[in-house]
C-alpha positions as CSV (number, residue, x, y, z in Angstrom):
1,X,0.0,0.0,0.0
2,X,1.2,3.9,-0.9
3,X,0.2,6.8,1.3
4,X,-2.6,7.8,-0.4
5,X,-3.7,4.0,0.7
6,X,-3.2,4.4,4.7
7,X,-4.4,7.7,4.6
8,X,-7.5,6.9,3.1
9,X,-8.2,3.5,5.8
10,X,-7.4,6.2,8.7
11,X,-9.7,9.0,7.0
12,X,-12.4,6.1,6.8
13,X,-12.2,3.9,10.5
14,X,-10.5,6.2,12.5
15,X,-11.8,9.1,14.2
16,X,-10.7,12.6,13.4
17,X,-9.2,13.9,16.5
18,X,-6.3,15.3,14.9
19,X,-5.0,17.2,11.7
20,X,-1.6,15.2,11.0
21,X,0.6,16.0,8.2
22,X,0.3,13.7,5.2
23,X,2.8,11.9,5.8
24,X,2.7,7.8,6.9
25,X,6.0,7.0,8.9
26,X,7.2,3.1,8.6
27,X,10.5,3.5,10.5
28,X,13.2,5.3,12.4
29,X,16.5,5.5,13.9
30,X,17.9,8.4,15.6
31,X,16.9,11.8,14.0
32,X,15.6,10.1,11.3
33,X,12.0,9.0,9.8
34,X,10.9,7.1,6.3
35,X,7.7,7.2,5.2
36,X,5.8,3.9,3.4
37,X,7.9,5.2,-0.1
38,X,11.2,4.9,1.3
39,X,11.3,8.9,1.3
40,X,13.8,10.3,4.8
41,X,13.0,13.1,6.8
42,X,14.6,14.7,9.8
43,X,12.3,14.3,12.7
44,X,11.7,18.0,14.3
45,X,9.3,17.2,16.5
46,X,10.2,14.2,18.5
47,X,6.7,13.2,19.2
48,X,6.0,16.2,21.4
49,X,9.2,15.7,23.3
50,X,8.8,12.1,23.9
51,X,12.0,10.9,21.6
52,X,14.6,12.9,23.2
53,X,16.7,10.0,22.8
54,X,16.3,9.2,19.1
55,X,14.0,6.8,17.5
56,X,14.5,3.2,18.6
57,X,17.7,3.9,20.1
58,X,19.1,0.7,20.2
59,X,19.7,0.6,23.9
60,X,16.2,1.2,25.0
61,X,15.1,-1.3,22.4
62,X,16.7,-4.2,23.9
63,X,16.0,-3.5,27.1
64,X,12.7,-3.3,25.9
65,X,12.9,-7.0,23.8
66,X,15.0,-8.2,26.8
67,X,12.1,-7.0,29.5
68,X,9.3,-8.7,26.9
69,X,10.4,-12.1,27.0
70,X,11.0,-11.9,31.0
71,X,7.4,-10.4,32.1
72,X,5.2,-7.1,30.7
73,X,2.5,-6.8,33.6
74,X,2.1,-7.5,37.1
75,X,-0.7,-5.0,38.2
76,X,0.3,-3.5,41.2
77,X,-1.5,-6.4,42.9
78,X,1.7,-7.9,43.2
79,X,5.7,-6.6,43.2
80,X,8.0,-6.7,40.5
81,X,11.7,-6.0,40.6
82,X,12.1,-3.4,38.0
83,X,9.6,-0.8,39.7
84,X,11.9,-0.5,43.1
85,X,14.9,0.0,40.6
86,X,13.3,2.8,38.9
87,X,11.6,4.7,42.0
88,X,15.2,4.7,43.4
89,X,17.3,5.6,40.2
90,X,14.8,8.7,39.5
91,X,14.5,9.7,43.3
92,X,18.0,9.6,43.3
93,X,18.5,11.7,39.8
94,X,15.8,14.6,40.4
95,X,16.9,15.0,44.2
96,X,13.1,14.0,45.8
97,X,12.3,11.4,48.0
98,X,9.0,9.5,46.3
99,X,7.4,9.2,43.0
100,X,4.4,7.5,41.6
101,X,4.3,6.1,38.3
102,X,1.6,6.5,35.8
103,X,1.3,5.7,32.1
104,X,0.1,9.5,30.4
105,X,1.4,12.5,30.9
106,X,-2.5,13.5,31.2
107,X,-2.7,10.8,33.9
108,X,0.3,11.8,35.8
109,X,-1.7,15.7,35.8
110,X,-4.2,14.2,37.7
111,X,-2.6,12.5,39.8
112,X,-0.5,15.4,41.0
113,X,-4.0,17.1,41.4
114,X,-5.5,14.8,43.4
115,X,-2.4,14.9,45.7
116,X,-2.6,18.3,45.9
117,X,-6.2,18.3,46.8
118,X,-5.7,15.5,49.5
119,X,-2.6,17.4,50.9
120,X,-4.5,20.3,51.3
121,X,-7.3,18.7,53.0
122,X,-4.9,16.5,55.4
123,X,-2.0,18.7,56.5
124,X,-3.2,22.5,55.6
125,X,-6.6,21.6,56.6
126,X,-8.5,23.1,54.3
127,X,-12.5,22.9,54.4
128,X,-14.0,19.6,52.5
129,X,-14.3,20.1,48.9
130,X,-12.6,23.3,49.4
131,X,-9.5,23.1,48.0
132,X,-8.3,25.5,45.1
133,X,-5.8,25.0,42.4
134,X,-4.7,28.1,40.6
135,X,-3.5,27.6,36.8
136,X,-2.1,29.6,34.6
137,X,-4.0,30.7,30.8
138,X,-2.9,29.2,28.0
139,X,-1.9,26.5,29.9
140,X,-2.1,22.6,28.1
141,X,-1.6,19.7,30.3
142,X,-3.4,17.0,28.6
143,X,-7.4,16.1,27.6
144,X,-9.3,14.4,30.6
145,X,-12.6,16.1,31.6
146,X,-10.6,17.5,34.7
147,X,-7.7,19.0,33.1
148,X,-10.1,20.7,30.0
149,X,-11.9,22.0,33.0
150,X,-9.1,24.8,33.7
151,X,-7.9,25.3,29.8
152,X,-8.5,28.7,28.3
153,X,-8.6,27.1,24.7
154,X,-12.2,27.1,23.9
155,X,-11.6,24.6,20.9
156,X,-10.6,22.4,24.1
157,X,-13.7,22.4,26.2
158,X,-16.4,22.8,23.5
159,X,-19.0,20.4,23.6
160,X,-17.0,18.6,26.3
161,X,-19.1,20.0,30.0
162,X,-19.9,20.5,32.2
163,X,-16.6,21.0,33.9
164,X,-14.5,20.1,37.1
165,X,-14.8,23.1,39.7
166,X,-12.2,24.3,41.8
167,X,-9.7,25.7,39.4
168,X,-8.8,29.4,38.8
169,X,-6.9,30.9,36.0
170,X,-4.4,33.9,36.4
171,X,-1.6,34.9,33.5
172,X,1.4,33.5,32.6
173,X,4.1,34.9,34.0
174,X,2.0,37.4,36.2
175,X,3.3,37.2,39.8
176,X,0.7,39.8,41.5
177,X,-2.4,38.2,39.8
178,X,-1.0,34.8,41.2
179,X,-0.4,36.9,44.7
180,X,-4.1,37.9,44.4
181,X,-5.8,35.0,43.3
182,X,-4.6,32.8,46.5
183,X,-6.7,32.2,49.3
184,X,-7.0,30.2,52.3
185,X,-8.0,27.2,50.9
186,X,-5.7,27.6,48.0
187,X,-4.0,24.0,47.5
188,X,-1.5,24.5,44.8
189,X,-0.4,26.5,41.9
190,X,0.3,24.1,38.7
191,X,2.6,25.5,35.9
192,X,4.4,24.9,33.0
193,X,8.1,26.3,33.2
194,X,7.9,26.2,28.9
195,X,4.6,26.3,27.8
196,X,4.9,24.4,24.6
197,X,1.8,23.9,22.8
198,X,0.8,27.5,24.3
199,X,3.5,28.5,21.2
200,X,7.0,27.6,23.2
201,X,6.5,30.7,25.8
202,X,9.7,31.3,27.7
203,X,8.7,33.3,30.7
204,X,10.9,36.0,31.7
205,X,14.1,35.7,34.0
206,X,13.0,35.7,37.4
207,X,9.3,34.9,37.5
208,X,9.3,31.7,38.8
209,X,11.3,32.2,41.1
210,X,8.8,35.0,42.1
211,X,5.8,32.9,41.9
212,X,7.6,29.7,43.7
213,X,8.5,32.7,46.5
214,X,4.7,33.7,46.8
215,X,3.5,30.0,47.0
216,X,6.0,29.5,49.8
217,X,4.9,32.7,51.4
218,X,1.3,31.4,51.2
219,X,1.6,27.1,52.1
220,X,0.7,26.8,48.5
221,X,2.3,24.0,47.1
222,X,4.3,24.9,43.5
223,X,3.4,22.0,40.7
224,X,6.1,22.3,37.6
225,X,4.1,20.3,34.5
226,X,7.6,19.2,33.1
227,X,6.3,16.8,30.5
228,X,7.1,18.7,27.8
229,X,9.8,20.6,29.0
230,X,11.7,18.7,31.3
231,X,14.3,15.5,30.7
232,X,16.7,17.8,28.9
233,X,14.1,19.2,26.4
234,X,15.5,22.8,27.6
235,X,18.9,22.8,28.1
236,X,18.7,21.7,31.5
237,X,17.4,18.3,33.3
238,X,14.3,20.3,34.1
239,X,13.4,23.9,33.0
240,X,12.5,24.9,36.8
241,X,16.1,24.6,37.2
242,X,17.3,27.9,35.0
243,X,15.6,29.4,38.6
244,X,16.7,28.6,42.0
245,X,14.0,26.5,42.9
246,X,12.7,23.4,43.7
247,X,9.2,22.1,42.8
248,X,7.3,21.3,45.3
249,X,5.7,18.3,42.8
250,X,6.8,17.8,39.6
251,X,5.4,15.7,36.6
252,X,7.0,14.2,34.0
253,X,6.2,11.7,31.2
254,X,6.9,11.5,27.1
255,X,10.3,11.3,27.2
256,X,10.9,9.0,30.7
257,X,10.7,6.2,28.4
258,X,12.5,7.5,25.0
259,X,9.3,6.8,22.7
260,X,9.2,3.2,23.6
261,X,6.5,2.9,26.4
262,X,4.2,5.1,28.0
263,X,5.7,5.8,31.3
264,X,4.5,9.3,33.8
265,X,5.5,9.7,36.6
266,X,4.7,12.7,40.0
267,X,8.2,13.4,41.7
268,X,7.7,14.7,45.4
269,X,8.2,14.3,49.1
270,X,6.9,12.2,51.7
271,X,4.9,14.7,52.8
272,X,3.2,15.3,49.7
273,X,2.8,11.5,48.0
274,X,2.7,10.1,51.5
275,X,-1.1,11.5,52.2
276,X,-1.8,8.0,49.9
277,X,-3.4,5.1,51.3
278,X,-3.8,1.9,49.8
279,X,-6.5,1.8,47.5
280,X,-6.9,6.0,46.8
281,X,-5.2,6.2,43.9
282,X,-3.9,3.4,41.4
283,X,-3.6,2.0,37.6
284,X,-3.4,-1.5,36.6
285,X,-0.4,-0.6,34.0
286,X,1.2,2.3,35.8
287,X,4.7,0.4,37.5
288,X,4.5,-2.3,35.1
289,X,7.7,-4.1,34.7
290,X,8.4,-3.5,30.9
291,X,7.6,0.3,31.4
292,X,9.6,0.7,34.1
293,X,13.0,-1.4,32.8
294,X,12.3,1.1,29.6
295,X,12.3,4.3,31.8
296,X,15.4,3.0,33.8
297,X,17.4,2.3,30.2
298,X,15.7,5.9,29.2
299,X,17.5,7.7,32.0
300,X,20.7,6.2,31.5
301,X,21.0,7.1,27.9
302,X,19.8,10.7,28.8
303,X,22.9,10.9,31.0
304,X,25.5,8.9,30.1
305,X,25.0,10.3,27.0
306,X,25.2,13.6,27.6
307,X,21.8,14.4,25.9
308,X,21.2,17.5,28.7
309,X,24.4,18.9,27.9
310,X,24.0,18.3,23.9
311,X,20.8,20.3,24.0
312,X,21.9,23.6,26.0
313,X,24.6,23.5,23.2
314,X,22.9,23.1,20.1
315,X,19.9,25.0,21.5
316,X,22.0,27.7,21.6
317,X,23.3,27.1,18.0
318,X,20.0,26.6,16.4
319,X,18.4,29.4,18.2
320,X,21.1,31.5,16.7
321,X,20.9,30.5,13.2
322,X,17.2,30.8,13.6
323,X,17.5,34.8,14.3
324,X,19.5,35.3,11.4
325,X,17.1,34.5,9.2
326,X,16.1,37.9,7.2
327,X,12.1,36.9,6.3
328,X,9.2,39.3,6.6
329,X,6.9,36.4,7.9
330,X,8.9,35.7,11.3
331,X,7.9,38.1,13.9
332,X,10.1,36.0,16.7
333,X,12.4,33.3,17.3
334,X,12.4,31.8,21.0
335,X,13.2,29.0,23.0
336,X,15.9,27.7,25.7
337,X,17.8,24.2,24.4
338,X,16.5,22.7,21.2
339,X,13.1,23.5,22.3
340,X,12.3,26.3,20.1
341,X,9.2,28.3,18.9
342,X,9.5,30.1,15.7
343,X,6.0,33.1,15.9
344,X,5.0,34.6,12.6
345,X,3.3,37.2,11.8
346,X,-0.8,36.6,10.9
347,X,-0.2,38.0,7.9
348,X,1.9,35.0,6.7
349,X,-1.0,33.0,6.5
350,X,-0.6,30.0,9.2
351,X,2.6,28.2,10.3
352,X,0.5,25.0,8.7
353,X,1.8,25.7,5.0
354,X,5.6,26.3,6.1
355,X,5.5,23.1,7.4
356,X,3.5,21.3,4.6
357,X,6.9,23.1,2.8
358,X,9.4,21.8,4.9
359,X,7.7,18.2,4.7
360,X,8.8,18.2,0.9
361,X,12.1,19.4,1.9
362,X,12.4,16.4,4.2
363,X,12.1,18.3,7.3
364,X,8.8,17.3,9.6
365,X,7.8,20.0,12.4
366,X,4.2,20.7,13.4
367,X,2.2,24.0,13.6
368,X,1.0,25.4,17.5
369,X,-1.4,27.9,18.1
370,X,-1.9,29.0,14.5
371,X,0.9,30.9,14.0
372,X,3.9,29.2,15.7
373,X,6.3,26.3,14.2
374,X,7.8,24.2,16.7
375,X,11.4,23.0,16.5
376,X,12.0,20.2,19.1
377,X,14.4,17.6,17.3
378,X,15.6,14.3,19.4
379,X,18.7,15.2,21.4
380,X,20.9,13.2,19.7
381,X,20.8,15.8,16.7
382,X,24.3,17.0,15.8
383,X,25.4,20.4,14.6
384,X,26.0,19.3,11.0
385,X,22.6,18.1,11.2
386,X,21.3,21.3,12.4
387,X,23.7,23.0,9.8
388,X,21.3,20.8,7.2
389,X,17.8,21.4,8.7
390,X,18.7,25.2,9.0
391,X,19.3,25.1,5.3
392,X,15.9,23.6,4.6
393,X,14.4,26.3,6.9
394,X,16.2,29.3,5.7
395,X,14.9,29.4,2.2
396,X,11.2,28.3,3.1
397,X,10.8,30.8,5.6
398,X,12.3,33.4,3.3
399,X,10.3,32.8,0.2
400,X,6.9,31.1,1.1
């Protein structure tokens, strides 16, 4: 079967919950992607952040072949030996002293909130079915009924109520409507340090730390959505960390398992994750053996590696090349490591066309918010690759 083929068998059975670009991947390795025709493209997107290690990098994979033939599911009915191994390795990495694994991103959100909401009910003693959680607008931290509940994207909630109370929404990167918005029975403020499909926002130097200063001020506990950002996506191991803060709670997910396995997990303290019992919060896969010998393998390549490192450099680079393009359709380049939002102006018509464009040039990115492209290559990229995909970019951007 062609394209054409598999596009029209997806167009028919599946449901349309997404615009992709036409193009229908068969394999991968590294940066790399071919398509059903044998046609290769550098990968600029990295499934959203979740290949930061490369496609099927070849020490994940057989971990993950190894892990299949041993056991792939215990329900956390019983033990298993990778899960202990993981919990420890990624306590010990990220400097906190309990996590709890999920499968989703989206599922790890809520599971952060409903540790927030039980924290604030056992130790700050807020009323019943009082508790507040203060988000930020143009926020995106995944699709359940819950999290759509606090989005400011209308697209997001329409047709979707009615909604999940107890959520307010101040601006990003305003630290006296955060100051203002808290209350007594405020439970937690949940943020992004990069909002990514918000358009790749950096927030200015500084306001974190401000807003992590006014939730310590207040017993508020500081959530930092790092699912997107985090795992070296931004030059550092987490974005929080380019302020001098630590998270009270912080999620991760997509790339805890390089591509291979959906693996989430909520990073905290004892005296956050320990207001858990038995039986108030679970998932039969979240733990699982294979997901967890995959995020342990993950972490290792990220480090050993030097992925972190490879991505402040390069992120650096590409940002740089990025401003020296001379077009009348960017209006800004931003980003911190290679993950990188380039904004143009309405006037150029959508970022969708550019990358339909760059899809024939062999370079795959993906449109945000209308008007933003989104470079987030796999970590692994190298600066002659870079020096290539610039010189895809560079005349697109320049003469669309």
């Amino acid at each position: 079967m062609n394209t054409k083929d598999y596009i029209e068998i997806e167009e028919k059975f599946g449901a349309h919950n997404y615009h992709p670009l036409d193009v229908v991947i068969e394999k991968g390795k590294g940066i790399y992607v071919w398509d059903v025709e044998g046609n290769k493209y550098i990968d600029c997107l990295a499934a959203y952040s979740a290949v930061n290690q490369g496609h099927c990098h070849p020490r994940i994979v057989e971990v993950l072949k190894n892990q299949a033939e041993k056991i792939t599911l215990t329900s956390r009915a019983f033990r298993n030996d990778q899960l202990p191994l993981l919990c420890k390795e990624l306590c010990e990495l990220t400097g906190y002293s309990m996590m709890l694994p999920m499968n989703s991103g989206a599922e790890a959100v809520e599971t952060a909130l409903k540790a927030a909401r039980k924290w604030a009910y056992t130790v700050k003693n807020v009323p019943a079915n009082q508790a507040e959680i203060i988000v930020c607008s143009n926020n995106f931290s995944g699709r359940t009924i819950s999290i759509i509940s606090f989005s400011t994207e209308e697209q997001y909630k329409s047709g979707f109520g009615p909604f999940t109370a107890g959520f307010k929404v101040v601006p990003y990167c305003d630290a006296e409507a955060l100051r203002q918005a808290i209350t007594p029975n405020t439970a937690a403020f949940l943020v992004e340090p990069i909002q990514g499909e918000g358009g790749v926002i950096i927030p200015p130097d500084g306001w974190l730390k401000e807003a992590f200063d006014i939730c310590k001020q207040n017993n508020v506990l500081f959530i930092a959505d790092e699912i997107q950002s985090g795992l070296g996506r931004s030059g550092k191991l987490f974005a929080y960390q380019y302020e001098d803060i630590k998270p009270d709670i912080v999620i991760v997910g997509k790339a805890l398992s390089g591509g291979c396995y959906p693996v989430s997990a909520v990073l905290s303290d004892r005296s956050v994750l320990g207001v858990f019992n038995p039986g108030d919060h679970g998932s039969t896969f979240g733990g699982n053996p294979l997901g967890a010998a995959v995020a342990r393998e993950s972490l290792k390549v990220l480090i050993e590696e030097k992925l972190v490192e490879n991505s402040f450099e390069l992120g650096k680079y590409f940002i740089e090349k990025l401003k020296s393009i001379s077009s009348k359709h960017v209006k800004e380049v931003r980003g911190k490591g290679l993950f990188i939002g380039v904004e143009l102006f309405p006037e150029a018509g959508g970022a969708r066309k550019f990358c339909e464009a760059l899809m024939k040039r062999g370079i795959l990115c993906k449109e945000t918010h209308t008007h933003v492209i989104r470079f987030a290559p796999p970590l692994v990229i190298t600066k002659e690759e870079i020096d290539y995909v610039f010189s895809q970019i560079k005349p697109v951007l320049e003469t669309e």
